[in-house]
C-alpha positions as CSV (number, residue, x, y, z in Angstrom):
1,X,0.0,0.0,0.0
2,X,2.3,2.3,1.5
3,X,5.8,1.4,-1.5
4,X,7.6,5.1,-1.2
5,X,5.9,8.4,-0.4
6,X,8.7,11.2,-1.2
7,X,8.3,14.3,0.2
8,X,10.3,18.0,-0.1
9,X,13.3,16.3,2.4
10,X,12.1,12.6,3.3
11,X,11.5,9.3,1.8
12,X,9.3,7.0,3.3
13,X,10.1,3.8,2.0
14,X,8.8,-0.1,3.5
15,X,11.3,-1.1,6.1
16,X,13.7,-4.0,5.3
17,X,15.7,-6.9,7.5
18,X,18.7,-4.6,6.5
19,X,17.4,-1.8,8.4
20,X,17.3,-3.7,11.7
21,X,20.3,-2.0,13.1
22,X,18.7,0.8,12.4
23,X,15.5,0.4,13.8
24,X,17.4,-1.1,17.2
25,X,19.2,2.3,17.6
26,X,16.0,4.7,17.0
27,X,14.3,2.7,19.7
28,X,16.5,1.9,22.1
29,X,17.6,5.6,22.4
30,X,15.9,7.0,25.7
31,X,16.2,10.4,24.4
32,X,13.4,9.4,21.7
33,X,12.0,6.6,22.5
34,X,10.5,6.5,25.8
35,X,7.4,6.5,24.5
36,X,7.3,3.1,22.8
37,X,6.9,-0.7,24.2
38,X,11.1,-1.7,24.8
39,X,12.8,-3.3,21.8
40,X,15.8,-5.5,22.4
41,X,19.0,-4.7,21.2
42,X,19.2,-8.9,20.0
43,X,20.5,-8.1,16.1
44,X,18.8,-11.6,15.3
45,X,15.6,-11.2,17.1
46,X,14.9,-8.1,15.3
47,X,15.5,-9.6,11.9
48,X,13.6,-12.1,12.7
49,X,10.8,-10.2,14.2
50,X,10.9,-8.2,10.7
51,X,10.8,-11.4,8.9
52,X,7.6,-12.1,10.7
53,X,6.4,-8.5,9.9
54,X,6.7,-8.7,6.3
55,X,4.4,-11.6,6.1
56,X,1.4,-9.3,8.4
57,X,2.6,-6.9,5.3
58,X,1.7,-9.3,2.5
59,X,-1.3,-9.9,4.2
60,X,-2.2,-6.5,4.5
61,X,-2.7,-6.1,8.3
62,X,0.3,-4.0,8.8
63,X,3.1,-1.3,7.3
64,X,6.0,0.0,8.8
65,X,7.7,2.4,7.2
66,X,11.5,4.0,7.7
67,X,11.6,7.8,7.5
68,X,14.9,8.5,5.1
69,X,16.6,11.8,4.5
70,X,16.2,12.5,0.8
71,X,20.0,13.8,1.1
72,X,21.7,10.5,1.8
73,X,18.9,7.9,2.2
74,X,20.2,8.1,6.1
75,X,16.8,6.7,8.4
76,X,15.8,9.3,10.4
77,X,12.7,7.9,12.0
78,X,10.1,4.7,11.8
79,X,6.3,4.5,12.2
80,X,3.9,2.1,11.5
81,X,0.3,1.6,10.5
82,X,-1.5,-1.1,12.1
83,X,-5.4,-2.4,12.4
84,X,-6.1,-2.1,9.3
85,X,-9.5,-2.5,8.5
86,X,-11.7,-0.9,5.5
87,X,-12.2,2.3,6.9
88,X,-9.7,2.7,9.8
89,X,-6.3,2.6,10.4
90,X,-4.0,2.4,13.5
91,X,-0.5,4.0,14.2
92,X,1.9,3.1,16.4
93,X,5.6,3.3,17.3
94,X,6.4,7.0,15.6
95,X,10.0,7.5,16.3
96,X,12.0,10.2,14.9
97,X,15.7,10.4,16.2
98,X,16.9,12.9,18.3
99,X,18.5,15.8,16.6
100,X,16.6,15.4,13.3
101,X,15.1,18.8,12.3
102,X,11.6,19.3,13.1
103,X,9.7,19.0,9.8
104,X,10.8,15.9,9.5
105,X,8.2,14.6,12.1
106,X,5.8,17.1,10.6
107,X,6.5,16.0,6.7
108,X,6.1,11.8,7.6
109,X,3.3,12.4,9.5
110,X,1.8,14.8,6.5
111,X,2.8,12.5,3.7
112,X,1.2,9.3,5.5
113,X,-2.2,11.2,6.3
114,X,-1.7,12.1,2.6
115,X,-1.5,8.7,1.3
116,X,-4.1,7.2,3.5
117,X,-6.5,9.6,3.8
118,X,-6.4,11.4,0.0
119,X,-5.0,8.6,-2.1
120,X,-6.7,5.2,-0.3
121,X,-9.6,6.8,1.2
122,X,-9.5,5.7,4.5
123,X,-12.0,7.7,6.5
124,X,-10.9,7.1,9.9
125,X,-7.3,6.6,12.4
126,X,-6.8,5.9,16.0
127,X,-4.0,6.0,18.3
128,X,-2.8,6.4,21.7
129,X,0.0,9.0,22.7
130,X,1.9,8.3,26.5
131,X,0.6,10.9,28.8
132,X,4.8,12.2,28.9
133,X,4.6,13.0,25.6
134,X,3.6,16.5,25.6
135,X,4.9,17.5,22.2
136,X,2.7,15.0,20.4
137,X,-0.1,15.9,22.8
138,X,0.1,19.1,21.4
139,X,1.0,17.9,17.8
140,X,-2.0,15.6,16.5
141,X,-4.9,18.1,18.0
142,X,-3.0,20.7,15.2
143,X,-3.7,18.0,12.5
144,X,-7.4,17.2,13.7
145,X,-7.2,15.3,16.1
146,X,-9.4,14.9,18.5
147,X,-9.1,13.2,22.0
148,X,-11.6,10.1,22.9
149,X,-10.4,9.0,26.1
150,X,-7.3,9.0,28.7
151,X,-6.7,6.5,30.9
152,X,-3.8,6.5,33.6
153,X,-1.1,6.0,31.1
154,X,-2.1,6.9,27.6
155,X,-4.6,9.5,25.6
156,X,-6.2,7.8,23.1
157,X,-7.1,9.8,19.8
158,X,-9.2,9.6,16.8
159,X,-9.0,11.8,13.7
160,X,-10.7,11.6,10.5
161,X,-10.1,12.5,6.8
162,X,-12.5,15.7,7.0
163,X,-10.4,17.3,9.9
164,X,-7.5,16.2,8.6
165,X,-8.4,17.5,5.1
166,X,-9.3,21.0,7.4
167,X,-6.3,21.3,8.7
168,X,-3.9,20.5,6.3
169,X,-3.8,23.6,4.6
170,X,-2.0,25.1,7.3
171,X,1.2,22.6,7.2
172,X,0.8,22.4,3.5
173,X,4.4,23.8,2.3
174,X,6.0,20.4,4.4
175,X,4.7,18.7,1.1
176,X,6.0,18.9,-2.2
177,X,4.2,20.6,-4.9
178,X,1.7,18.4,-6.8
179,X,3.5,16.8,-10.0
């Protein structure tokens, strides 16, 4: 679903075995990842875990994309879209490594409302931000949306295509210009 979005300064591309090294150090920094369920740092577990991945992929129940500079193909951040169901769609384990400039969180997360939203007409998304995170609890109200329950640990959020599509307009020039 989700091959390669390319955006003004990222790529977004489907996460391969190769990148497990990768993957390992975005989310086993604490600076960035404090947020997310703990990964091990196990080389082979994690290519084996994204063996196991790629075949919820074929199947369609999951993507996980890796967040590339458009400059040297460097990852700079991870996320993934899970629950996938005809209408709604899940995310989960948005990483984006410390020291990357800030419109790279803002032009992934643009680029894969973009795609799922606009181009695959998914109507709805859900997902649950730690109650530490104040920068994304902040963030996703910008982009429409809205908050549908807390719970000691977590806010959990829905947004839909109409706010999305509302609010875009205001981030739009983290997008490239249509072709």
């Amino acid at each position: 679903m989700l091959l390669e979005l390319l955006g003004k300064s990222v790529l977004m591309r489907p996460v391969t075995s190769a990148d497990a090294s990768d993957l390992i150090r975005l989310r086993t920094d604490p600076r960035c990842c404090g947020c997310l369920a703990p990964t091990s740092t196990d080389l082979v577990a994690q290519e084996e875990w994204l063996h196991a991945y790629k075949e919820r992929e074929r199947q369609g129940k999951e993507i996980y994309s890796a967040i590339c500079s458009l400059k040297d193909q460097r990852i700079l951040g991870a996320f993934r879209i899970l629950d996938l169901t005809e209408r709604d769609f899940g995310l989960g384990s948005w990483v984006i490594e410390r020291g990357a400039a800030p419109h790279v969180a803002v032009e992934s997360i643009l680029l894969m409302y973009d795609a799922m939203f606009l181009q695959h007409g998914f109507e709805t998304t859900h997902f649950e931000v730690q109650r530490g995170n104040s920068s994304l609890l902040r963030f996703h109200p910008k982009l429409g949306a809205k908050l549908v329950a807390e719970d000691e640990t977590e806010c959990h959020f829905r947004n839909t295509a109409e706010s999305y599509q509302q609010a875009r307009d205001r981030y739009s020039r983290y997008l490239p210009l249509p072709a």
